[in-house]
C-alpha positions in Angstrom: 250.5 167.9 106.1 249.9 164.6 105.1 249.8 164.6 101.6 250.9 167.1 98.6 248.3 168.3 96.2 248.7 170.9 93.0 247.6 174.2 94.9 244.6 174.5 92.6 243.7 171.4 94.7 244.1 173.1 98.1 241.9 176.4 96.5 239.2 173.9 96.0 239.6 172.9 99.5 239.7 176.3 101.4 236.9 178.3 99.0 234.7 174.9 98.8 234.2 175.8 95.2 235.1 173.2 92.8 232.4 170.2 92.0 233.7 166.6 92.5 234.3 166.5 88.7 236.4 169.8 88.3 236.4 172.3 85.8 236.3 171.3 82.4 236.5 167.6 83.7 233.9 164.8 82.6 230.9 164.8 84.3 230.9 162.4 87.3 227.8 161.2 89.4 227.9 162.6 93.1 229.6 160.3 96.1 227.9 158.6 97.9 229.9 159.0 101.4 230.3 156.5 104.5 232.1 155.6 107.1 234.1 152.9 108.1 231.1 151.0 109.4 231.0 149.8 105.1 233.9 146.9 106.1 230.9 145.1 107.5 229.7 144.7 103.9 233.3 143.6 102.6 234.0 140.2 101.5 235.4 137.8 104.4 238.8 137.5 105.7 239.4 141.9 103.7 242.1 143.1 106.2 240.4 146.9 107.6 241.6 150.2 107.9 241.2 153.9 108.3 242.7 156.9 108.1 241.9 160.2 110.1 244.0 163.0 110.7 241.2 165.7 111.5 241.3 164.8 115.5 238.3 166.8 116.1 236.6 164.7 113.5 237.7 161.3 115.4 234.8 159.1 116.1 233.9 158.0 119.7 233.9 154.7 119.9 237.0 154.5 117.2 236.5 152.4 114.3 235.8 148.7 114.5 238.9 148.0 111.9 242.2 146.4 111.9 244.6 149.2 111.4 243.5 153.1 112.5 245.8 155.7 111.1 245.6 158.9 113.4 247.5 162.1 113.9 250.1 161.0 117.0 251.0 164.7 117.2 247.8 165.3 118.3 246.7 162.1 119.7 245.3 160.7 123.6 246.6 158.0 124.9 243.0 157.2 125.8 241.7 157.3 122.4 244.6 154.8 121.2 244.0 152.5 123.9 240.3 152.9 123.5 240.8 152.1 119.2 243.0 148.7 120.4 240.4 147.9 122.8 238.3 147.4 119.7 240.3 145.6 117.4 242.9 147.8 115.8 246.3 148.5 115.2 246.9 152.0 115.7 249.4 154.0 113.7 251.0 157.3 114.7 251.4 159.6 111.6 254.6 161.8 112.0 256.5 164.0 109.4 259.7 162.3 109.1 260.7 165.1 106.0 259.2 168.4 107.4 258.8 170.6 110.2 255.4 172.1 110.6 255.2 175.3 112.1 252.2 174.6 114.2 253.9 171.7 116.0 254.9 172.0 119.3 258.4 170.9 118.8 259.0 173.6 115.7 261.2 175.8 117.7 263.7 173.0 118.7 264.1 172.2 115.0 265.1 176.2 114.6 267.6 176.4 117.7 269.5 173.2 116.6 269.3 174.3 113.0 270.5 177.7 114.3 273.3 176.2 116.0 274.4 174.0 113.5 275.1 177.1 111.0 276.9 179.1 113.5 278.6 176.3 114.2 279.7 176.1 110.0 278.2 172.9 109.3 275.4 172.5 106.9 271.7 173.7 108.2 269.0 171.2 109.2 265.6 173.4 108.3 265.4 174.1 104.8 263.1 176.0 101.9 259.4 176.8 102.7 257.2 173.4 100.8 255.7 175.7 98.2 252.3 174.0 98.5 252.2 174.3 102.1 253.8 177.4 103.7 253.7 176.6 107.1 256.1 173.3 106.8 259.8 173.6 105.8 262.1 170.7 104.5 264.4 168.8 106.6 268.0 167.6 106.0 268.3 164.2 106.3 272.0 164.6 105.3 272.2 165.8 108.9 273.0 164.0 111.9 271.3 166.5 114.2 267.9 166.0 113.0 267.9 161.9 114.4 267.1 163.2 118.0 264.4 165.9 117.0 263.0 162.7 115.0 263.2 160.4 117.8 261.6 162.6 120.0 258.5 162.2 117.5 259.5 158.5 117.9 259.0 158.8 121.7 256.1 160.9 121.4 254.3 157.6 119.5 255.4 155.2 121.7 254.6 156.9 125.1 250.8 157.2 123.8 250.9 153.1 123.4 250.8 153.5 119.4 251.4 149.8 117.5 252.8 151.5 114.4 254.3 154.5 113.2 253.3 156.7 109.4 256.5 158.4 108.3 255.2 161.1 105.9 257.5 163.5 103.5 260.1 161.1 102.9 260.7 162.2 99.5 263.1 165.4 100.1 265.7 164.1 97.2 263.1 164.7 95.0 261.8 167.9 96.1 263.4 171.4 96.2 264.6 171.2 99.7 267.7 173.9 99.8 269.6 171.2 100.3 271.7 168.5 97.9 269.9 164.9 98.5 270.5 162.3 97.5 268.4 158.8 96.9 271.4 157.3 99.1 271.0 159.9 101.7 267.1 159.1 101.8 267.5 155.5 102.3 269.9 155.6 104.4 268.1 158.3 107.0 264.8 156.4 106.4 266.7 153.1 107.4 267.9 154.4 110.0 264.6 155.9 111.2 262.4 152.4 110.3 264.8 150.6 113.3 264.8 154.0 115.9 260.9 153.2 115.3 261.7 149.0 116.1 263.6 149.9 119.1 260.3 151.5 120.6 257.9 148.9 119.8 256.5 150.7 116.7 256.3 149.1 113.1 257.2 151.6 110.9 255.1 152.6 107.4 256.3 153.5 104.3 254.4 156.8 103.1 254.5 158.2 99.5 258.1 158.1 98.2 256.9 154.7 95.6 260.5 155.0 94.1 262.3 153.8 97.2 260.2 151.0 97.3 262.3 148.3 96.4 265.1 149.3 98.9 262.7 150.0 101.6 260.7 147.4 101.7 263.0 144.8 104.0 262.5 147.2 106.4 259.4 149.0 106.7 255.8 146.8 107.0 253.3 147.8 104.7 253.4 151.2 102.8 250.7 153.9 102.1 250.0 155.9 99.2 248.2 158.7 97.4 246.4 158.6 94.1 248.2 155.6 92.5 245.6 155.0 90.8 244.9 158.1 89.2 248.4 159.3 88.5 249.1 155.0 87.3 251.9 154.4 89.4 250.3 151.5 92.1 252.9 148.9 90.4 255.6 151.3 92.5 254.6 148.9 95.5 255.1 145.9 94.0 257.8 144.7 96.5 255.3 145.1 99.4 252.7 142.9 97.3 255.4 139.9 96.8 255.9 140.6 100.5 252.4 139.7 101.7 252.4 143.3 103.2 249.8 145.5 103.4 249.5 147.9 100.2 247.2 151.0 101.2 246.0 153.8 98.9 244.2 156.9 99.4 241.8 158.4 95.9 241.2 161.8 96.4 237.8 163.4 94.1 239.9 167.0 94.2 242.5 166.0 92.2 240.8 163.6 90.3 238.9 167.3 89.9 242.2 169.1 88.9 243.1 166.4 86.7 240.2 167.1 85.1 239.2 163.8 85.0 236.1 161.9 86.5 236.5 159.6 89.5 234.9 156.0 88.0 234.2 154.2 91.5 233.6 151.2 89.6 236.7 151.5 87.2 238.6 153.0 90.1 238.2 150.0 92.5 238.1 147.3 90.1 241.5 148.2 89.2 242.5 148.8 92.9 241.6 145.0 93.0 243.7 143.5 90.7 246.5 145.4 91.8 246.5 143.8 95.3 245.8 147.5 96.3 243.5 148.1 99.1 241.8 151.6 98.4 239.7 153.9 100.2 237.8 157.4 98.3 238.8 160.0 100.7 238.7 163.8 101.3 241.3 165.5 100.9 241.2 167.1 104.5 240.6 163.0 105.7 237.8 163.8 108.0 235.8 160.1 108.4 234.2 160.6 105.0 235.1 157.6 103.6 234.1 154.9 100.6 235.6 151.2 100.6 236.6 150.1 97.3 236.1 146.2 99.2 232.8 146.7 100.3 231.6 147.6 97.1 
């Protein structure tokens, strides 16, 4: 999945039952939700984007933005072509850190995870990601997980994608059933940002704010979660000094289970001075959307 929540977050999600401000939380006035269409009211020369990994939700025409995140697992070549004929870069979000049991490639993550244990070398599927039971770690320790990567890689580029959203990349600081390290990240993310290069596809940083600094020569712009909220935005300095794009997602559910209020005004005046471009999103990221810039 595309980002990691506290599960009270994902009951809120599946029973519908929590209100925007959460239990216990402030109270917060109700959102007012958009689309993408709000760019139109944000100041000149604001660099657009979107992100929406429901496919059934996908808009026809695409959004009139510069960048258009999109699931690439799931993705038509037509629909791509048809978001670049109107403007935008379109970027293929992959899991670069898990394998999701709903894929169609899960099974050849299990037979060349199988045959690297009978073989007496060190497995490449690892522990169940307690928030999310149908995805299980990767190994990026392991040599056999580049190709089943770079198949994902191929995937993106066959569909015409301009850029490519490498999500999970944060296994050293997860419990993966396997020993990794920081070194071990970068050095499998590296490796990943130039198999992306080599097929035309600019890779993005997702999540993973500590690696920042050693990431940032090679990846060109970087996407987060709730910086904002959970005060670590700064994390991307390195991509600000840069000139490269600085995306961040607010979420009202875990604002919710926070049990704090989501302050547009507060929220996006911050996002501001940060160099932080910020949309207010669902947490499913259907086109439900508020622009921090247009406001």
């Amino acid at each position: 999945m595309p980002h990691r929540k506290p599960a009270r977050v994902l009951l809120c999600v599946l029973l519908l039952s929590c209100s925007d401000s959460g239990e216990g939380s402030p109270a917060s006035s109700p959102l007012e939700w958009g689309d993408a269409a709000q760019w139109a009211e944000a100041p000149a020369g604001a660099t657009s984007w979107e992100w929406i990994l429901i496919t059934e939700a996908l808009p026809n025409p695409p959004p009139a933005v510069d960048y258009l995140g999109i699931d690439g697992l799931e993705a038509s070549a037509a629909y791509v072509e048809a978001a670049q004929a109107g403007g935008a870069q379109v970027w293929c979000y992959i899991s670069v850190g898990t394998a999701e049991d709903w894929r169609a490639d899960y099974a050849d993550f299990l037979a060349v995870d199988a045959a690297e244990r009978e073989a007496g070398r060190e497995g490449v599927v690892g522990e169940i990601y307690p928030e999310w039971p149908d995805e299980r770690w990767l190994n990026p320790r392991q040599e056999a997980l580049l190709p089943l990567i770079e198949a994902r890689l191929d995937h993106c580029a066959d569909l015409g994608f301009d850029m490519v959203e490498f999500d999970n990349m944060d296994g050293y600081d997860n419990e993966t059933g396997f020993e990794i390290s920081e070194e071990d990240e970068i050095t499998y993310l590296t490796a990943l940002a130039q198999a992306a290069r080599d097929r035309g596809l600019a890779p993005i940083h997702k999540g993973a704010s500590g690696l920042a600094e050693a990431l940032e020569p090679h990846f060109d712009a970087i996407l987060l979660e709730d910086c904002l909220l959970y005060d670590f935005c700064q994390d991307a300095q390195p991509y600000v000094e840069a000139g490269k794009p600085v995306w961040d997602v607010e979420y009202p559910e875990a604002y919710a289970d926070a049990g704090r209020a989501l302050d547009l005004d507060a929220v996006c005046n911050r996002s501001v001075a940060l160099s932080v471009s910020t949309l207010i999103k669902r947490l499913d990221l259907n086109t439900d959307t508020i622009v921090c810039e247009a406001r």
